[in-house]
C-alpha positions as CSV (number, residue, x, y, z in Angstrom):
1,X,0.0,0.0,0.0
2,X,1.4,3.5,-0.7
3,X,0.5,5.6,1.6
4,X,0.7,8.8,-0.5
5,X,-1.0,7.7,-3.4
6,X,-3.7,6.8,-0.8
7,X,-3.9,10.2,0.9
8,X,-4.2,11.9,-3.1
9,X,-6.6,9.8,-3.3
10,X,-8.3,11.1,0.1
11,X,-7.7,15.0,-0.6
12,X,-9.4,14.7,-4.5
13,X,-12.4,11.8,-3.8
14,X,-13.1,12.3,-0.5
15,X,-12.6,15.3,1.4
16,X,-14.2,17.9,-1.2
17,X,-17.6,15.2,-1.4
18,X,-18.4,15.1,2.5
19,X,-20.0,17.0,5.0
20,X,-19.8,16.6,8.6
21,X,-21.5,18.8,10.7
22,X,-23.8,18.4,13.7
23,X,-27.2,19.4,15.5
24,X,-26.2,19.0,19.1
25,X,-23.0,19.0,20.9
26,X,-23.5,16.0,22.6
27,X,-24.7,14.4,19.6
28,X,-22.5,12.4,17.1
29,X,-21.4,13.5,13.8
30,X,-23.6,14.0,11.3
31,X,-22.2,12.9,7.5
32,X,-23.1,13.7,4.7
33,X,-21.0,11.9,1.7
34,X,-21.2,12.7,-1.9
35,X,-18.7,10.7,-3.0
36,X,-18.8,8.2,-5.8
37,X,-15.7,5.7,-4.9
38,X,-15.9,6.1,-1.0
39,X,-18.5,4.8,1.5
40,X,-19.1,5.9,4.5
41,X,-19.0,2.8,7.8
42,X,-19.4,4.4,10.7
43,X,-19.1,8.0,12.5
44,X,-18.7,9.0,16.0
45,X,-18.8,12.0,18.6
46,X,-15.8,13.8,16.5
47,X,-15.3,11.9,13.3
48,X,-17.0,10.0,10.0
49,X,-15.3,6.8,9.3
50,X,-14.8,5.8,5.8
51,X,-13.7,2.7,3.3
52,X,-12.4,3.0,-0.5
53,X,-12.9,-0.6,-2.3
54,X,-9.8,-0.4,-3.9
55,X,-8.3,-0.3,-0.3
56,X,-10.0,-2.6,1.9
57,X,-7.8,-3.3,4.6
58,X,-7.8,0.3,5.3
59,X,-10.3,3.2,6.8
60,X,-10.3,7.0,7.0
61,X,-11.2,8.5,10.0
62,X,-12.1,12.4,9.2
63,X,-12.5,14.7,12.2
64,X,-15.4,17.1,11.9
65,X,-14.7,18.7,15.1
66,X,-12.3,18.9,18.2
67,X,-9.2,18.6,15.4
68,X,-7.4,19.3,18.9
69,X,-8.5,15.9,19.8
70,X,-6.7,14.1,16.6
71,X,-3.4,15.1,17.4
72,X,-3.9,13.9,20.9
73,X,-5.4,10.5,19.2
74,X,-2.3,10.5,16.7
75,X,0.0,10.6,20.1
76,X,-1.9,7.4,21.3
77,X,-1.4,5.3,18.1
78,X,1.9,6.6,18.5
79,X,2.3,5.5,21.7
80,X,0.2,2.0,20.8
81,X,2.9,1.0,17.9
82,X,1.7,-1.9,16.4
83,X,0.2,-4.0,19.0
84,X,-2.6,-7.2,17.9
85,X,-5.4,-5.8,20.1
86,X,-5.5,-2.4,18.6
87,X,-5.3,-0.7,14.6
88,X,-2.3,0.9,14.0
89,X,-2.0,4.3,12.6
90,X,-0.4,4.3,8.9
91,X,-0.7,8.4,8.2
92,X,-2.7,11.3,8.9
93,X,-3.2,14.7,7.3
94,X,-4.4,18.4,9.0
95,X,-8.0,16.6,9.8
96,X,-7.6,12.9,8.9
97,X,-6.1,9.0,9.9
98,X,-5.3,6.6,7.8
99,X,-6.3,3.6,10.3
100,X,-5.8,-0.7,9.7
101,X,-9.5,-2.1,9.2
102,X,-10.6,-4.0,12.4
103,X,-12.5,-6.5,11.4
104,X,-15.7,-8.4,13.5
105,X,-18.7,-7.9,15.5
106,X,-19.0,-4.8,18.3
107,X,-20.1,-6.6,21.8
108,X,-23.2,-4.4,21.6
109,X,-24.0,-5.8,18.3
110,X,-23.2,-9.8,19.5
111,X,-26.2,-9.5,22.1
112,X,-28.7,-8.2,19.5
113,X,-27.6,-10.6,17.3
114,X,-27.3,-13.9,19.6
115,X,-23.6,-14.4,18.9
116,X,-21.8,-16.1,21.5
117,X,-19.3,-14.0,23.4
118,X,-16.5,-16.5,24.5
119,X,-14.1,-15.4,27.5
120,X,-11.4,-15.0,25.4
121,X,-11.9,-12.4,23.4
122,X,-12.8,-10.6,27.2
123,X,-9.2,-11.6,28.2
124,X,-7.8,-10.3,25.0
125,X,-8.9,-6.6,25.3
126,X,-7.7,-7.1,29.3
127,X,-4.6,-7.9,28.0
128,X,-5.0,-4.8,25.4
129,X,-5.7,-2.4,27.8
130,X,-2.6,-3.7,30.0
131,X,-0.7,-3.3,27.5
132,X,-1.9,0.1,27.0
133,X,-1.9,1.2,30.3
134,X,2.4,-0.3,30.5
135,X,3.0,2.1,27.4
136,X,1.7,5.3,29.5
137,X,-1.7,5.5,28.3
138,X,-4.9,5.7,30.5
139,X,-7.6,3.3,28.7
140,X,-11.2,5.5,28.8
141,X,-14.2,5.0,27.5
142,X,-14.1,1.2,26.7
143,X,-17.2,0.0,26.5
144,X,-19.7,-2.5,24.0
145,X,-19.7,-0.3,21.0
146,X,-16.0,0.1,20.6
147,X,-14.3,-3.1,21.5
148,X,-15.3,-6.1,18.3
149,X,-14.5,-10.0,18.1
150,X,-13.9,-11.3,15.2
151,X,-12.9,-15.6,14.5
152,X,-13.3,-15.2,18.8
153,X,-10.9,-12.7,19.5
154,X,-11.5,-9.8,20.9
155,X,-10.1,-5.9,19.8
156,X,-10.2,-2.4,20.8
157,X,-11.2,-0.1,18.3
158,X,-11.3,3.0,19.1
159,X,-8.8,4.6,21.2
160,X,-9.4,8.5,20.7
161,X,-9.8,8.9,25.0
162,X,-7.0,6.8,25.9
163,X,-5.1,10.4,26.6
164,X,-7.6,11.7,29.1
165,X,-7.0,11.3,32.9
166,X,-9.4,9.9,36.0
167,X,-10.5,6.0,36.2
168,X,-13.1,4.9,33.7
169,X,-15.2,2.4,35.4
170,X,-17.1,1.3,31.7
171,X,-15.1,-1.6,30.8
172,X,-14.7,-2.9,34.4
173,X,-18.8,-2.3,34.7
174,X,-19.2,-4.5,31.4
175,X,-17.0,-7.0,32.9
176,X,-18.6,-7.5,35.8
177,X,-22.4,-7.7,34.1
178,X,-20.4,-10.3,31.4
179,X,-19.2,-12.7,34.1
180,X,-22.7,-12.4,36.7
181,X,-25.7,-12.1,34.1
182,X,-24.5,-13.0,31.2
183,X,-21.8,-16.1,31.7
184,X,-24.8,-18.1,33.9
185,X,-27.5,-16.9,32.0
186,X,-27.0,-16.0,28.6
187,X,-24.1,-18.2,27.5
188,X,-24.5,-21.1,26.4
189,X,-27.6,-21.0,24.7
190,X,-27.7,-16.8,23.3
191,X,-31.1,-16.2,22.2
192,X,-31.0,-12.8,20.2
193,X,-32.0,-9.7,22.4
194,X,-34.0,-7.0,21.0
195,X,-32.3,-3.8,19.9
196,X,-34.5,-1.7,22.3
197,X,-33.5,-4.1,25.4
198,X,-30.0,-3.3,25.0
199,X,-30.1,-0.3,24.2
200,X,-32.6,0.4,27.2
201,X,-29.8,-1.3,29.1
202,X,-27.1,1.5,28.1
203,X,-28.8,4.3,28.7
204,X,-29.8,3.5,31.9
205,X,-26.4,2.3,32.8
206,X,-25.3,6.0,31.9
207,X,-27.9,7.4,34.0
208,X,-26.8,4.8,36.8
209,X,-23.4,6.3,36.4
210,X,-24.2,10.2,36.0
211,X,-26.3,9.7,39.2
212,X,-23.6,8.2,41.0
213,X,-20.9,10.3,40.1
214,X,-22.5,13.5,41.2
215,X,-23.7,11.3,45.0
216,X,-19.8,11.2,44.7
217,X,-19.3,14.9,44.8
């Protein structure tokens, strides 16, 4: 892959054809994509997240706002290297990343879906966020919709908060639900759950946690 005939690429096709731009600022990005040889995959609080065919082991990852935030998330891939239970960072320009493809199934997803999450892939992104944490990094915000499996394994996917200080108590919260509910209950047979049930369950663990944390003030 050559990364600078992949970033032309980016600069002529795809950057002049989208629009990112939102309603709310605690809403996420909202995309709008004009172009004819790139699709859009997924976006987020800060950034639309894109795929070319021609380069499928590859996504773009263009910030719409916060471009503060991508040098600080440039810093972390930086400080990541190239590490199995992450991407790795390949280039950038002034408001993109060139990321590697993870492939597989969010967590979030799995339950809707009645896939099978096996303990490995949990130990995997324990072993990932270790591995972050020995590298100077401060895992945050690791929760369902940004760690996948894929063949079993589990990987982290998005690691844009990994800079920010304080204790994160999301990934340890989903732990502990994974091996009390779901290990004795949903595991070995994993009847799909509907989309509204799981969802009901995240936003009222968020309102669980905003309640507690200002009890804790």
């Amino acid at each position: 892959m050559d990364v600078n005939v992949l970033k032309n690429l980016i600069e002529s096709e795809l950057l002049p054809y989208i629009n990112l731009s939102v309603e709310n600022p605690y809403d996420p990005i909202l995309v709008e994509n004009r172009s004819s040889s790139w699709r859009t995959i997924g976006c987020g609080n800060y950034a639309g997240v894109f795929l070319h065919e021609s380069y499928p082991e590859v996504v773009v990852k263009v910030y719409g706002r916060n471009h503060e935030e991508l040098v600080k998330e440039i810093e972390v891939y930086q400080k990541l290297g190239n590490h199995e239970s992450f991407s790795c960072l390949y280039g950038y320009g002034e408001t993109y990343l060139i990321l590697k493809k993870l492939e597989g199934i969010t967590l979030f997803n799995a339950l809707i879906k009645g896939v099978q999450i096996p303990k490995i892939a949990i130990k995997d992104i324990d072993d990932g966020l270790e591995y972050a944490r020995s590298v100077g990094l401060n895992p945050f915000d690791v929760h369902g919709k940004n760690v996948v499996m894929f063949e079993g394994r589990g990987y982290i996917v998005d690691v844009s908060d990994f800079y920010k200080p304080g204790y994160c108590h999301k990934w340890d919260d989903l732990k502990r639900a994974y091996h009390k509910i779901y290990c004795p209950l949903l595991y070995k047979y994993h009847p799909p759950i509907p989309f509204r049930v799981v969802d009901g369950i995240r936003k009222g663990y968020r309102l669980y946690r905003r309640i507690k944390r200002k009890l804790e003030k």
